[in-house]
N, C-alpha and C positions, 0 to 999 in steps of 0.2 A: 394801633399804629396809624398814622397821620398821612396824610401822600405826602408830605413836604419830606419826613421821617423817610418813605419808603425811594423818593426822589435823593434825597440826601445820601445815602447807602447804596444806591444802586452808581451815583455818581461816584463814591468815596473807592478807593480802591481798597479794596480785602490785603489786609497783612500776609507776606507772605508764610507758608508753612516752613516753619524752622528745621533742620533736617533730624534733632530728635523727635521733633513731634510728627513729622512725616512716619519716620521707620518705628518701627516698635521696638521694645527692647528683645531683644533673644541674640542668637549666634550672628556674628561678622562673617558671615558668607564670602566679602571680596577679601577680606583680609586672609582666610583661611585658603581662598585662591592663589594668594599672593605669595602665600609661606609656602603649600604645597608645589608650586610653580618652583623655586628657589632650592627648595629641597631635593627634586628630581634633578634639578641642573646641577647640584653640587654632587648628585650621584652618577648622572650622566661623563660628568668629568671624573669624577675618581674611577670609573670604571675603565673609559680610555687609558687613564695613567695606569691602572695595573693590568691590561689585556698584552702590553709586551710582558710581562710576567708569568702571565697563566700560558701563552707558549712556552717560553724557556724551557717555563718547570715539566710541561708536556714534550717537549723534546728530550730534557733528561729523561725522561721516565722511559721512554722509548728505548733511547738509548742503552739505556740499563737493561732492559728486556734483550734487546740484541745482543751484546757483550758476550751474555756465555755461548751461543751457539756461533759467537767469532770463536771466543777461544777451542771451542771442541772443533768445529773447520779447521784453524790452523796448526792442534795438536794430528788430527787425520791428516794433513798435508805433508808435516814432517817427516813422517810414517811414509808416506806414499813417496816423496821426498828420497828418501833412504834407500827403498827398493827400487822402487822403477819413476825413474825420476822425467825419462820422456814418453813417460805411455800418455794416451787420450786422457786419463782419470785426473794426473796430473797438472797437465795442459787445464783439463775443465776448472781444477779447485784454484787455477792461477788466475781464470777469469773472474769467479766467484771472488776472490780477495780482489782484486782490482774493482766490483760495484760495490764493493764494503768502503773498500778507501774514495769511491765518489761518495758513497754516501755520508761517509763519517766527515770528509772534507766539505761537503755541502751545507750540514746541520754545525760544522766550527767544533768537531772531536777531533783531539790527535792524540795517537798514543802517545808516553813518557818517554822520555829516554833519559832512566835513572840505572844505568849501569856504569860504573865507575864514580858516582859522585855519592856526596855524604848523606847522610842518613837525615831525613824530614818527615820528622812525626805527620806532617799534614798531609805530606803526599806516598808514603811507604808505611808497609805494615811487615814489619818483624818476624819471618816466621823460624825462623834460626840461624844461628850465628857457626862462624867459619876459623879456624883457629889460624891467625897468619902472623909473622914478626915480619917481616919485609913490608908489610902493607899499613898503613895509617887505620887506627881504629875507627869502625863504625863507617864505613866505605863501604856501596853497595856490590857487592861479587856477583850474586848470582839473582836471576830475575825466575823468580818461579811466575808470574801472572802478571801479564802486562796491565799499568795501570793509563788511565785515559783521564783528560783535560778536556772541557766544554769548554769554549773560550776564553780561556787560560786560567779557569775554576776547576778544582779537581772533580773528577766525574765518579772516577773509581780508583783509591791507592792502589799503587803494586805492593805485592806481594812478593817479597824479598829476603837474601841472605844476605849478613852483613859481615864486615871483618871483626872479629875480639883479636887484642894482644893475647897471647901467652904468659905473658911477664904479670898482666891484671888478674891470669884466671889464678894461678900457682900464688899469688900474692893474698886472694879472696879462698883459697884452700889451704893457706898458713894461716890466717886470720881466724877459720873457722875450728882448724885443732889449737888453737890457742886455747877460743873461747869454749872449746869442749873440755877442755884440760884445766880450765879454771873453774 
């Protein structure tokens, strides 16, 4: 090499490195930053949108745990109710139902009030029928188990008697000696 050669190249500016020939070939480290990044934020979001959900559901659940020991509270109440209706015990099981109804009022339960009205598969559960002609069929009579609504979603059907015609039952017992006799 010549000085004029080493003068010439030391003056000449060096090409630059082209950014393949910089990095080597292997994994995309920023790009896998870049996905990774994206993907937490899209779960960081979906988790917001479903954490009012994962309450709810945890309050129904609650809910549901408590229910039966309303209902055996307020069958003992009746009871107590009946016989000594201003002793202390009674007075106490009045206060006891009065933190049930803040609480149920606070978390958005209300019980039903599906007595006198028609029969909804979605919120009554059928446990026998009542034989009546003055009464419209399938009308709720008797409430055996209060049923409750989570804001204004059924929580838990009642548990109910409904009214049958007479006229439908004697009609489905003609029907049926017919078809025995034929």
């Amino acid at each position: 090499m010549s000085a004029s050669e080493a003068k010439g190249d030391a003056a000449a500016p060096s090409p630059a490195p082209t950014p393949s020939a910089a990095a080597p070939e292997g994994p995309d480290y920023f790009n896998q930053l870049l996905m990774l990044k994206a993907e937490f934020e899209n779960y960081r979001k979906r988790v917001d949108r479903e954490r009012p959900e994962y309450y709810r559901r945890g309050r129904a659940e609650l809910l549901l745990k408590l229910l039966p020991i309303y209902d055996l509270l307020r069958r003992a109440h009746e009871q107590i109710q009946a016989s000594h209706a201003q002793s202390d015990l009674a007075k106490g099981m009045e206060g006891i139902f009065r933190e049930f109804e803040k609480i149920f009022k606070a978390e958005g339960a209300a019980p039903m009030d599906v007595l006198g009205k028609p029969y909804d598969a979605r919120a009554h559960e059928v446990l026998g029928t009542v034989e009546g002609e003055d009464a419209a069929e399938g009308v709720v009579v008797e409430v055996l188990e209060n049923g409750f609504t989570l804001n204004g979603d059924v929580l838990r059907t009642a548990k109910v008697r409904v009214t049958k015609s007479r006229q439908k039952q004697e009609k489905t017992a003609e029907q049926k000696k017919e078809e025995g006799a034929s």
